[in-house]
N, C-alpha and C positions, 0 to 999 in steps of 0.2 A: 504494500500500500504506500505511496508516494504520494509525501503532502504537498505538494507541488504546487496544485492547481490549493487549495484552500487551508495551507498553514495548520500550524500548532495549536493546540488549546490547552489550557490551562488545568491544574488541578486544585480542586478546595480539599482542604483549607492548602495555603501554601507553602506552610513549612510542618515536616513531617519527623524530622528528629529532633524538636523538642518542645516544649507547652509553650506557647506565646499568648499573647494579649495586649489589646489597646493600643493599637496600629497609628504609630505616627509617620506618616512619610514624608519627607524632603528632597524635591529635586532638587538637583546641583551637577552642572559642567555635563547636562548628557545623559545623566544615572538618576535612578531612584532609590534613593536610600531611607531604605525602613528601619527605622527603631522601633522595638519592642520591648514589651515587659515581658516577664518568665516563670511561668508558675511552673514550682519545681515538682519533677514527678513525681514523687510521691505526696505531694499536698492533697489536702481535704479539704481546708477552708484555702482562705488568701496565703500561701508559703512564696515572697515574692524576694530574690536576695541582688540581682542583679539586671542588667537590660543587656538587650541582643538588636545586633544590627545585620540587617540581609538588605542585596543592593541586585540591579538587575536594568537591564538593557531594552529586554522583549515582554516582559511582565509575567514570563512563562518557566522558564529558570530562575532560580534565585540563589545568589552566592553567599554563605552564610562569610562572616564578618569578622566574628566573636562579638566579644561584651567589650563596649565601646565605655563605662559608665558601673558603675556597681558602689553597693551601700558605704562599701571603704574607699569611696571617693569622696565622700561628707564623712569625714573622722567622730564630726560631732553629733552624727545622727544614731541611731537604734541600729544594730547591726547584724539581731537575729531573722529581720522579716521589714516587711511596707515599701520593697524597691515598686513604687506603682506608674499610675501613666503618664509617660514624659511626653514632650516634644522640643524637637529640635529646630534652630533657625540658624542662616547663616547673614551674616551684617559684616561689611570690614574686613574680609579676609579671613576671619573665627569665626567657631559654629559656638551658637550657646547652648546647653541643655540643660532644658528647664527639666524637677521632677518632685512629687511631693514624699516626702518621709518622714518619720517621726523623730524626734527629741529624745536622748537617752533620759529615763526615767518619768517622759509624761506621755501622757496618753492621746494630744494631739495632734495634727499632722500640719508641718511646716511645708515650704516649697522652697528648695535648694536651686541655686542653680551653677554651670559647669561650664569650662570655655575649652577650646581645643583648637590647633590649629588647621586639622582634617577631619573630616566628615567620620572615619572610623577609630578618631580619638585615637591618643587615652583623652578621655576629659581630666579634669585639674576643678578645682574648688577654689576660684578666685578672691574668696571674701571669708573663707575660716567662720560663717554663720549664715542663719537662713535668710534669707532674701525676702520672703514674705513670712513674718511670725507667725506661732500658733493662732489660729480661730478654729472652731469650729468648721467642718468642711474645706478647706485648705490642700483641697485634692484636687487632680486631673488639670495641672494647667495648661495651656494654651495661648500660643502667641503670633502675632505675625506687623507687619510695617505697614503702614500706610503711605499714599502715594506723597504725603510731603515729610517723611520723613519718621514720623511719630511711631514708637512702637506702643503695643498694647498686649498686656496680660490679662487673662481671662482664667478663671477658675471655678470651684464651687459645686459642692453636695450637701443641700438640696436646694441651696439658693445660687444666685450666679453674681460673682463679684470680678471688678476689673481696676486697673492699675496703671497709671501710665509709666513706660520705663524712660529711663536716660540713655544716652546714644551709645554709653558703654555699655549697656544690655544688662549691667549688672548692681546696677541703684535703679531706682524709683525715683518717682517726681507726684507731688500732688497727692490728695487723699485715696485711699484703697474705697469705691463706692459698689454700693450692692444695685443693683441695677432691678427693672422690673423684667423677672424672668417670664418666658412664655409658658402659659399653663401647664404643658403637658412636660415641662423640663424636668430632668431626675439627677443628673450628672455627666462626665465625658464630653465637655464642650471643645467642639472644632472651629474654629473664629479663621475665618479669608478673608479677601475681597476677590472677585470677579467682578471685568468691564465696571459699573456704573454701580452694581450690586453689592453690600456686605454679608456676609452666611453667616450663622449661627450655627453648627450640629450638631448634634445631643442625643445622649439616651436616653429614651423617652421612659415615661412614667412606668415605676420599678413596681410589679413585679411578675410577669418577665418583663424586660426588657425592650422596647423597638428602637426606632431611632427618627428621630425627627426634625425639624430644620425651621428657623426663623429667619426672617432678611429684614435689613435697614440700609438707610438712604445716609447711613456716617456710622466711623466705627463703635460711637457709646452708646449706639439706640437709637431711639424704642425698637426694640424688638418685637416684629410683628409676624407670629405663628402660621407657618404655613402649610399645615400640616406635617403627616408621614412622610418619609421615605421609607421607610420600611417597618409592617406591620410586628407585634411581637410574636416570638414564635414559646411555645408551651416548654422545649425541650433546649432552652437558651434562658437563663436568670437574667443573663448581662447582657451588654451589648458596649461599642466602643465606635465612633467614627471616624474614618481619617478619610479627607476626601482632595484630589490634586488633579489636575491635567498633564497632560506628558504624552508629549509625541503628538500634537491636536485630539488626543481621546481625554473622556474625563472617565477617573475612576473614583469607586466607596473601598474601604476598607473596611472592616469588621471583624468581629470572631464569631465561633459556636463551638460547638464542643465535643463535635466527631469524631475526632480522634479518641479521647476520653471513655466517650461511650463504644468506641472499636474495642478497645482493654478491659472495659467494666460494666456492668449495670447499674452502678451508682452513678449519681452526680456528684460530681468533687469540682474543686473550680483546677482546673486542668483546659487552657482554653488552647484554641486553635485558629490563627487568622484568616481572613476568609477577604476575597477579591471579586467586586461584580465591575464592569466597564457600566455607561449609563450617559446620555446624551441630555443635556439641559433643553429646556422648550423655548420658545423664542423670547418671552418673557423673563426668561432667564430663574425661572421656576424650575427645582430637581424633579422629577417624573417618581411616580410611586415604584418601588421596585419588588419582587419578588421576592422570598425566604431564602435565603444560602442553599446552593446546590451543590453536587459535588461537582458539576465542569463548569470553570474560570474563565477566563478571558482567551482573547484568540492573540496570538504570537504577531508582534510587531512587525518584526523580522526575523527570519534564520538565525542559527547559530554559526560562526565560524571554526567550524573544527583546525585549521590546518593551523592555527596557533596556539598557545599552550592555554589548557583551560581548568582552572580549579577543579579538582576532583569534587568540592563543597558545595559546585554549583550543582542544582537539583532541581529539577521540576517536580519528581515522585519519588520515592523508599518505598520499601517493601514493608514500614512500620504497620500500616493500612491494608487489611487484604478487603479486596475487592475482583466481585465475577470475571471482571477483563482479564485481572492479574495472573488466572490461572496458567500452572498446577503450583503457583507458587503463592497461592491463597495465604499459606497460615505460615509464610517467611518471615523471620525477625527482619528488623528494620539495622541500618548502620546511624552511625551518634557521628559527633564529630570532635575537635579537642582541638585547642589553641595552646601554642609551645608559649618559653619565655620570649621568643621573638616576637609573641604576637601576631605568626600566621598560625592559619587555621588550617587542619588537617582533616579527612575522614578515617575514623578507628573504630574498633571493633566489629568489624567486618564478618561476621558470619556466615556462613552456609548456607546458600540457596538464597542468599539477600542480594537485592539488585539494587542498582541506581537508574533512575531514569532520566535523560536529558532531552527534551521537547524543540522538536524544529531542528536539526543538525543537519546542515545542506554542503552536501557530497557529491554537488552538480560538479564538480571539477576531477571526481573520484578519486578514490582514496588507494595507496598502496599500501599503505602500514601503518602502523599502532603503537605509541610510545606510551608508557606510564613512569610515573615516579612514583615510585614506593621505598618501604623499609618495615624493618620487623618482620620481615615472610618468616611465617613459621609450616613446616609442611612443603606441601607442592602444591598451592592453590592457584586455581585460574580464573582469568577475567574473558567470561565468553561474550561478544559481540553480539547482538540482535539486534534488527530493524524493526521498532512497528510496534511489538508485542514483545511483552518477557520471553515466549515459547517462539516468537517468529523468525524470518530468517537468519541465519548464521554467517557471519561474512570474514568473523575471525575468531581466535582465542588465545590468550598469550598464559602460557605457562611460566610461575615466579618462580625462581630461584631460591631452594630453601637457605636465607642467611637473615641473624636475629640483628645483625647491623641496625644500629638508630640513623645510618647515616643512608640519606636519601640518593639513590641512583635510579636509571635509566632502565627499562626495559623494552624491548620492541617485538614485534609478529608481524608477518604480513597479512592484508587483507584485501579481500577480494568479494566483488558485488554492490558495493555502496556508491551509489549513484544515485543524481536526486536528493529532496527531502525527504527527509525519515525521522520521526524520535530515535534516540538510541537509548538502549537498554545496555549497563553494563553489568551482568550476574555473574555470581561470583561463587563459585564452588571451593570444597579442600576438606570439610571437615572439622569441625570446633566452630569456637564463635569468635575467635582473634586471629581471623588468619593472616592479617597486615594491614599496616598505615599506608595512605593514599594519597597523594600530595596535589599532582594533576596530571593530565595524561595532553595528548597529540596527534594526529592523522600527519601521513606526508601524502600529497598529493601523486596522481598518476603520473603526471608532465615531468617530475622529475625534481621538483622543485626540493631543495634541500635546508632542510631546518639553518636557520640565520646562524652565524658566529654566537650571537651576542645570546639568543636562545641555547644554544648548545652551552654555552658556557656557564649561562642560569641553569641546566639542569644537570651542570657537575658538580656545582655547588656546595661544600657538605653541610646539610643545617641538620644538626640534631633534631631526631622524630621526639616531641613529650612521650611520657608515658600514656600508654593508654588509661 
């Protein structure tokens, strides 16, 4: 099957090796770079310690990041739990991230905020205190600039308060004012502007959850309700909006908690982010949208195999078993792990667990197959398929069994990939560690030979972390 004529689609929720929540995105230079909150697996109620950043080109892959931000980036805050929902701006060449957490030994929640020189941090704690004091609901903030200049914070469960900030992003100006929220507001406000329009987005009135949206003619109001965006669903508590354009599409973001209930029959807040595309009406009104499904959006564009590509980048894991996915229904999923260098790896790679990468265009065809790996333990292999976990085969590269942390090259040839395809990479050997993954590479049919400067990146030796 060649996606040729009608591109990649997406998968909900869109990140599968591990619990996210409260979807903030920021484009920047070309990318969309998501931050998220982390509910750890084994939580029951809110177990929240750090934020996760995943970045993407076609909105079909997603390249995990690591933790760009975590609770021991505020020394001064609570440091067993309350990493909740941030978002990120950029102003001046620095990204700032805002995020609410508590106070070691009180009970209510501040809003910290964090500067960095890159969108995947580390952030730094410019002001050693919280930026907006304890109140009452002091949660879920929200920021963005206005066209002359002005920035504005926005926050607040179960009322909605706003703040003017200063050009350093990191004082205030003027009184903190609680604003008249829209009736059906609950928490998780998303604050823009579009053309002529200011937006409001919110989870709507708790409990469940929907999400709903307000607009004004300036950015402190009045907030005038304009209904749903999306209705609440019975088998979702929460809900979160992150909503942006990119590439002339507009997208929502959101969670539910598919994943969670893939593993359990309980409810645990174990969430899972979720992607719809959605076109505004001329009046510059959001259209009512539909409940989270599990197919996502459709692929921007292809992917480029013939450069080197994060093994982290993913459209699907086998964490999820789903009727397509067969015979590899009830396959463990792969996790991933960031070193002290701060790249990110794929580890714990198991047995019959696959990765999937959505849209990979092989219109140039492909002769071979590089990976970078370390830790092979065994003789395990990466078998090629187009299409489907079980469908065509076009390679398989047998690793060399060595426990080496130090990352090298492997290759195969391959034959048949031509065209759009998902690719599937399944991964056989035996155990559930059978090696770290760093990124891998197609060389092209024409002959074309992997660049100097890339051959020389993947002789490299960077120490693999531990699993």
């Amino acid at each position: 099957m060649s996606l040729t004529s009608g591109g990649a689609q997406a998968d909900n929720p869109i990140v599968q090796t591990r619990f996210t929540a409260d979807p903030a995105p920021l484009v920047h230079d070309g990318v969309v770079n998501l931050y998220t909150g982390h509910d750890e697996d084994r939580a029951y109620g809110f177990d929240m310690r750090d934020w996760r950043l995943y970045s993407s080109t076609d909105m079909v892959n997603w390249t995990d990041r690591g933790s760009p931000a975590s609770l021991k980036t505020f020394a001064w805050a609570e440091q067993d739990n309350g990493a909740w929902a941030p978002q990120v701006i950029a102003r001046d060449g620095k990204f700032y991230f805002y995020a609410p957490v508590r106070v070691a030994g009180r009970p209510d929640t501040v809003i910290g905020v964090a500067v960095a020189d890159r969108p995947e941090g580390p952030f730094r704690d410019p002001i050693g205190k919280p930026l907006i004091p304890a109140r009452t609901g002091a949660i879920d903030p929200t920021v963005a600039i206005d066209d002359d200049g002005q920035a504005y914070l926005y926050w607040g469960n179960p009322d909605l308060w706003y703040v003017k900030l200063n050009r350093d992003m990191t004082s205030t100006t003027g009184p903190v004012i609680k604003v008249a929220k829209p009736i059906d507001y609950q928490e998780g406000p998303w604050f823009y502007k579009r053309g002529p329009h200011y937006y409001m987005a919110y989870s709507s009135t708790c409990c469940p959850e929907g999400i709903g949206y307000a607009m004004a003619d300036k950015a402190t109001g009045p907030w005038v309700p304009k209904g749903p965006i999306m209705d609440p669903n019975a088998a979702s508590t929460g809900n979160h909006p992150g909503i942006i354009d990119y590439k002339g599409r507009s997208y929502l973001f959101g969670f539910h908690y598919e994943l969670n209930f893939a593993l359990t029959p309980l409810h645990h807040e174990r969430r899972s982010i979720t992607l719809r595309q959605f076109t505004y009406n001329a009046d510059g009104a959001i259209p009512r949208l539909p409940w989270w499904d599990d197919r996502g959006v459709d692929q921007i564009a292809p992917l480029d195999p013939y450069r080197w590509v994060e093994a982290e980048t993913i459209a699907w894991t086998s964490r999820i078993g789903r009727d397509r996915d067969r015979p590899y229904r009830w396959a463990p999923g792969v996790t991933t792990a960031q070193g002290e260098d701060g790249r990110v790896h794929v580890t714990r790679i198991a047995d019959r667990s696959y990765i999937k990468i959505g849209g990979v265009d092989f219109r140039r065809g492909a002769a071979s197959f590089a990976a970078s790996v370390a830790r092979v333990h065994g003789r395990p292999t990466i078998t090629l398929h187009l299409d489907r976990v079980d469908g065509p085969v076009v390679g398989s590269l047998a690793l060399k069994n060595d426990d080496s942390p130090a990352w090298r090259t492997e290759t195969a040839p391959v034959t048949g990939a031509n065209d759009v395809h998902d690719l599937f990479l399944v991964f056989n050997g035996g155990g559930d560690a059978l090696f770290d993954f760093d990124r891998w590479q197609f060389r092209p049919l024409e002959g074309l030979e992997i660049s100097r400067r890339d051959q020389d990146a993947s002789r490299r030796v960077r120490p693999a972390s531990a699993s």
